[in-house]
C-alpha positions in Angstrom: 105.4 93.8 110.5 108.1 92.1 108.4 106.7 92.6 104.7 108.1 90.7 101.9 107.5 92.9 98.6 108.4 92.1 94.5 108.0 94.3 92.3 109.4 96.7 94.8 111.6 98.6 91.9 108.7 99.3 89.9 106.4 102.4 90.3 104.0 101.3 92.8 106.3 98.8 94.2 109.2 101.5 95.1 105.9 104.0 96.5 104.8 101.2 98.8 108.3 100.2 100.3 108.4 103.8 100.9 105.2 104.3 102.7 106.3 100.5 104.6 109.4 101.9 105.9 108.4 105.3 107.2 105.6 103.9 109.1 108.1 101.3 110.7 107.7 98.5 108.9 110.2 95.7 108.4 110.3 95.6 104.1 111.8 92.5 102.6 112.5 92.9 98.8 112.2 89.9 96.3 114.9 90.7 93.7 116.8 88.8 90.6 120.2 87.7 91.3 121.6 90.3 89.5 119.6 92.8 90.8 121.8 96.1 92.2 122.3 96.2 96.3 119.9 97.6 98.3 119.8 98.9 101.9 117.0 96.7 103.0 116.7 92.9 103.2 116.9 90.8 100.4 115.9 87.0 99.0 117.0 86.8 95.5 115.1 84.7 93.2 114.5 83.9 89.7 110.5 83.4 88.5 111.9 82.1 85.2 113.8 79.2 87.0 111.2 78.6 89.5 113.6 79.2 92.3 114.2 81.3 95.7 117.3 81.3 98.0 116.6 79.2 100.6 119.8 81.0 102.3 118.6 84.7 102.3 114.6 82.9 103.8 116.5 81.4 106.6 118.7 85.1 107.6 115.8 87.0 106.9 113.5 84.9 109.1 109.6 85.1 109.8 107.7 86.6 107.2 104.1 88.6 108.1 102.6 89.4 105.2 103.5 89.5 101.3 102.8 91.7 98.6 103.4 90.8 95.3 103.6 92.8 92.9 105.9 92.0 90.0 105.0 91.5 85.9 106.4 92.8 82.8 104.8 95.8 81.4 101.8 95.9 79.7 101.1 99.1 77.7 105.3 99.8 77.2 105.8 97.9 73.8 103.9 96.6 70.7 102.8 93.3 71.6 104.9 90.7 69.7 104.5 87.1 70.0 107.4 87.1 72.2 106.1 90.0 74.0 102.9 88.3 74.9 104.4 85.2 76.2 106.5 87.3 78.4 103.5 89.4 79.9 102.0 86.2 80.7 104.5 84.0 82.0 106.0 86.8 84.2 103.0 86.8 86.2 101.8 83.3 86.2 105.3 82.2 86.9 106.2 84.3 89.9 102.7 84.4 91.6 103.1 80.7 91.3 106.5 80.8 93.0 105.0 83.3 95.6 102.2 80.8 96.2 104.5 77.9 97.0 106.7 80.4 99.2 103.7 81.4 101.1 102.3 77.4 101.3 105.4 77.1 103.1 105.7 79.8 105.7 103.2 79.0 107.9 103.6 82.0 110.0 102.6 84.3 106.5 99.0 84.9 107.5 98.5 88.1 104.4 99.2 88.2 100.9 98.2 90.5 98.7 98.5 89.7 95.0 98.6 92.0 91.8 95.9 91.6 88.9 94.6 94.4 86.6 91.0 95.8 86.0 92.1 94.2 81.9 90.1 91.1 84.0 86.7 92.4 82.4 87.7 92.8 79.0 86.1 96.4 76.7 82.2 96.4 78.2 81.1 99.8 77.0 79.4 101.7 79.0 78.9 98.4 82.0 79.4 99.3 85.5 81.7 96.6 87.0 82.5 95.6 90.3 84.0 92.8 91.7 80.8 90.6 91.1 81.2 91.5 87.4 82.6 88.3 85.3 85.4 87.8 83.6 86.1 89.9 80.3 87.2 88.1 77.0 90.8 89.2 75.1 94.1 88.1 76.1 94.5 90.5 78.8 91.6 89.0 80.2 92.6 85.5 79.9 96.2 86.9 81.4 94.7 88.4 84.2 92.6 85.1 84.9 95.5 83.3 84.5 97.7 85.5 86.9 95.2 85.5 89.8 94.8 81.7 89.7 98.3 81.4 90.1 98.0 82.7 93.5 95.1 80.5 95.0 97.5 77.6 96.2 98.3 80.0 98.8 95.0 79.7 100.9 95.1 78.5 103.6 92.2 78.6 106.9 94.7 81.2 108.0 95.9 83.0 105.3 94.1 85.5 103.5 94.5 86.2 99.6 93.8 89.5 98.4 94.1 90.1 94.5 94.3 93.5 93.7 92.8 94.5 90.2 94.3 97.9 89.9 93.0 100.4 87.4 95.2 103.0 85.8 97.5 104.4 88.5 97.9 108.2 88.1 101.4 110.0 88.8 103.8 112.3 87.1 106.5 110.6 87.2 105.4 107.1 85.0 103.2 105.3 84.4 100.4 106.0 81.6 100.0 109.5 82.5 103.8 109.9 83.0 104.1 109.4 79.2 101.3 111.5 78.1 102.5 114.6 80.2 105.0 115.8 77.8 102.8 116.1 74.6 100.0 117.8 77.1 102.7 120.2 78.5 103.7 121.1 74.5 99.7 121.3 73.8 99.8 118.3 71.4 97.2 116.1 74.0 94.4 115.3 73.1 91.7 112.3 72.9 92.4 108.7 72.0 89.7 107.4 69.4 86.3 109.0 69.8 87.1 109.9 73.5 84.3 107.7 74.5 85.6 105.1 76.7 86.0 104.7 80.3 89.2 105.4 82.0 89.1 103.6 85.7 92.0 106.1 87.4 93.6 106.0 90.8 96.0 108.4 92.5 99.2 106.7 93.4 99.2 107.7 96.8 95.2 106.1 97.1 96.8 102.8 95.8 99.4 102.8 98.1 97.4 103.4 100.7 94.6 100.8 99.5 97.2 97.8 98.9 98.4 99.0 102.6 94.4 98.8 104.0 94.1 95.4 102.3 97.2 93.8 104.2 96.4 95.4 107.6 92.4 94.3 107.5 93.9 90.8 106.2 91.2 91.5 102.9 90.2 88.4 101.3 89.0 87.6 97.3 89.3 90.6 94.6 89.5 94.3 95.1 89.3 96.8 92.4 92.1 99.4 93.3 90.2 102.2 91.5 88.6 105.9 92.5 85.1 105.7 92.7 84.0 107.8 89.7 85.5 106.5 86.4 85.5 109.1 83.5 85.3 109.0 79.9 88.8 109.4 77.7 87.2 112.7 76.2 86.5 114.4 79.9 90.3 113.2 81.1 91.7 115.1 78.1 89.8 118.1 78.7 90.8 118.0 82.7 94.6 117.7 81.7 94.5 120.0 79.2 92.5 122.6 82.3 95.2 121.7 84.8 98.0 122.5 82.7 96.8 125.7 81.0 97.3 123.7 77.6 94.8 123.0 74.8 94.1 119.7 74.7 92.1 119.1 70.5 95.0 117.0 68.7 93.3 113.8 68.7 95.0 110.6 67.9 92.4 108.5 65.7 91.9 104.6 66.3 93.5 104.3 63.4 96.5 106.2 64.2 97.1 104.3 67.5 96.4 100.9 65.9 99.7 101.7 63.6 102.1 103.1 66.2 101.3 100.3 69.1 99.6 97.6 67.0 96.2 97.0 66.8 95.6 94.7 69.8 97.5 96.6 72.5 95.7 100.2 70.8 91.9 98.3 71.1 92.5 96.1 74.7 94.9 98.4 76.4 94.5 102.1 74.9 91.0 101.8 73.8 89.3 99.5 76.4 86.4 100.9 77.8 86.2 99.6 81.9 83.8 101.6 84.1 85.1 100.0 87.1 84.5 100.9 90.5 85.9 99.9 94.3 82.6 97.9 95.9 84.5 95.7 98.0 87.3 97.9 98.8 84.5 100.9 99.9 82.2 98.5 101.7 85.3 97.6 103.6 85.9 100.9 105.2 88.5 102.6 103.0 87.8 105.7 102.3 89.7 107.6 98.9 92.0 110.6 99.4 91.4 111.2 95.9 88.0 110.3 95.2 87.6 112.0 91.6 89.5 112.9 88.6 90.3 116.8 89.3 91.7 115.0 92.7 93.7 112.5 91.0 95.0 115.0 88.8 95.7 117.8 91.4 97.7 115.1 93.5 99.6 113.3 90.2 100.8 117.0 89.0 102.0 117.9 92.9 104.4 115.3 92.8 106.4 116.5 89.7 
């Protein structure tokens, strides 16, 4: 298959052009113009500017599938004004530009689009699945926003997957990537009380479930998490096990509200989403990493 892929620098993104590739894939990256060269094929374009080469479309030639996966970070800064209009409009703006690139390739019969599990909002102690409804906050409203974007793109042929990933687990960035450090010095510990759900997923099962959901041609949303959430408190005490650290310097709500600002500490770092994979599971994947000390175990391997 010839796969067209943005966000293909990022974390996930670089681990899926990877797994593309050595299984013989054809990967075509969506970069910025300025964007450093790269071995594989190419079609610059600019979200901001609502605009794609039409050039590198015609030499690269019949697209497959896309996966789109490109959006400023979400938990990396304190969330200015500025900040918040950037979070949004880089998603809305290049899953709109993704939407009219797929309207317009007839031959593209697979697109799978990125979304968060920040659709549901903080729900306590809730079990949600994919029937659940929409959260309120702003990372809600973003994440309704985002995947809306994306609906021009259906056609009778086509099929839309949006993927509402959970918190993607690996050593080398991400959430836990950041955390690993104070862990490996024994300064970890809980966030807040320790009481709210964490919705994890091993890199390697999210590359593999974005992967499932293009080659079944998976339709409508699927949350890209394990099947057993956990609570903050038990994720502390499982990282703190695996590394042979103590894990008791807890960061109070307060304390988080002043570093990051109080609305990315309560949505982001505080949320509490006890989300599981319905669709994905009644669809026939099946989790490498199924639980927490398996997520872990597989995260800590790839240091």
């Amino acid at each position: 298959m010839r796969v067209a892929v943005s966000g293909s620098s990022g974390l996930i993104g670089s681990a899926l052009v990877r797994a593309l590739t050595t299984r013989g894939d054809e990967v075509v990256r969506l970069v910025r113009p300025d964007s450093p060269p790269v071995r594989d094929a190419v079609v610059r374009w600019d979200p901001r500017a609502a605009t794609i080469s039409a050039d590198d479309l015609a030499r690269v030639g019949t697209l497959d599938a896309v996966v789109h996966l490109a959006g400023a970070g979400i938990a990396d800064r304190r969330w200015t004004p500025a900040r918040r209009r950037e979070i949004l409009t880089s998603r809305v703006a290049s899953t709109s530009l993704i939407a009219s690139l797929v309207a317009s390739r007839p031959e593209v019969t697979r697109v799978v689009s990125g979304s968060a599990i920040g659709y549901y909002g903080s729900r306590g102690d809730e079990i949600l699945d994919e029937a659940s409804s929409r959260g309120t906050g702003y990372l809600a409203d973003v994440c309704d926003a985002w995947e809306q974007a994306i609906q021009p793109a259906r056609r009778a042929e086509t099929t839309v997957a949006t993927v509402r990933t959970g918190i993607v687990m690996s050593a080398a960035g991400g959430a836990l990537g950041r955390q690993l450090p104070l862990f490996r010095l024994g300064l970890g510990g809980r966030l807040g009380d320790g009481r709210q759900w964490l919705s994890p997923i091993s890199l390697d099962d999210e590359v593999r479930a974005l992967l499932w959901a293009m080659d079944q041609g998976l339709d409508g949303p699927l949350n890209l998490v394990a099947p057993t959430p956990v609570t903050n408190r038990d994720f502390t005490a499982a990282l703190g096990r695996l590394l042979r650290r103590p894990a008791v310097a807890p960061l109070p709500r307060a304390a988080l509200a002043l570093v990051l600002g109080r609305d990315l500490a309560v949505e982001a770092v505080l949320a509490s989403q006890r989300v599981v994979p319905r669709a994905l599971e009644e669809s026939g994947f099946r989790f490498r990493h199924p639980d927490l000390e398996a997520i872990l175990g597989a995260a800590l391997a790839d240091r």
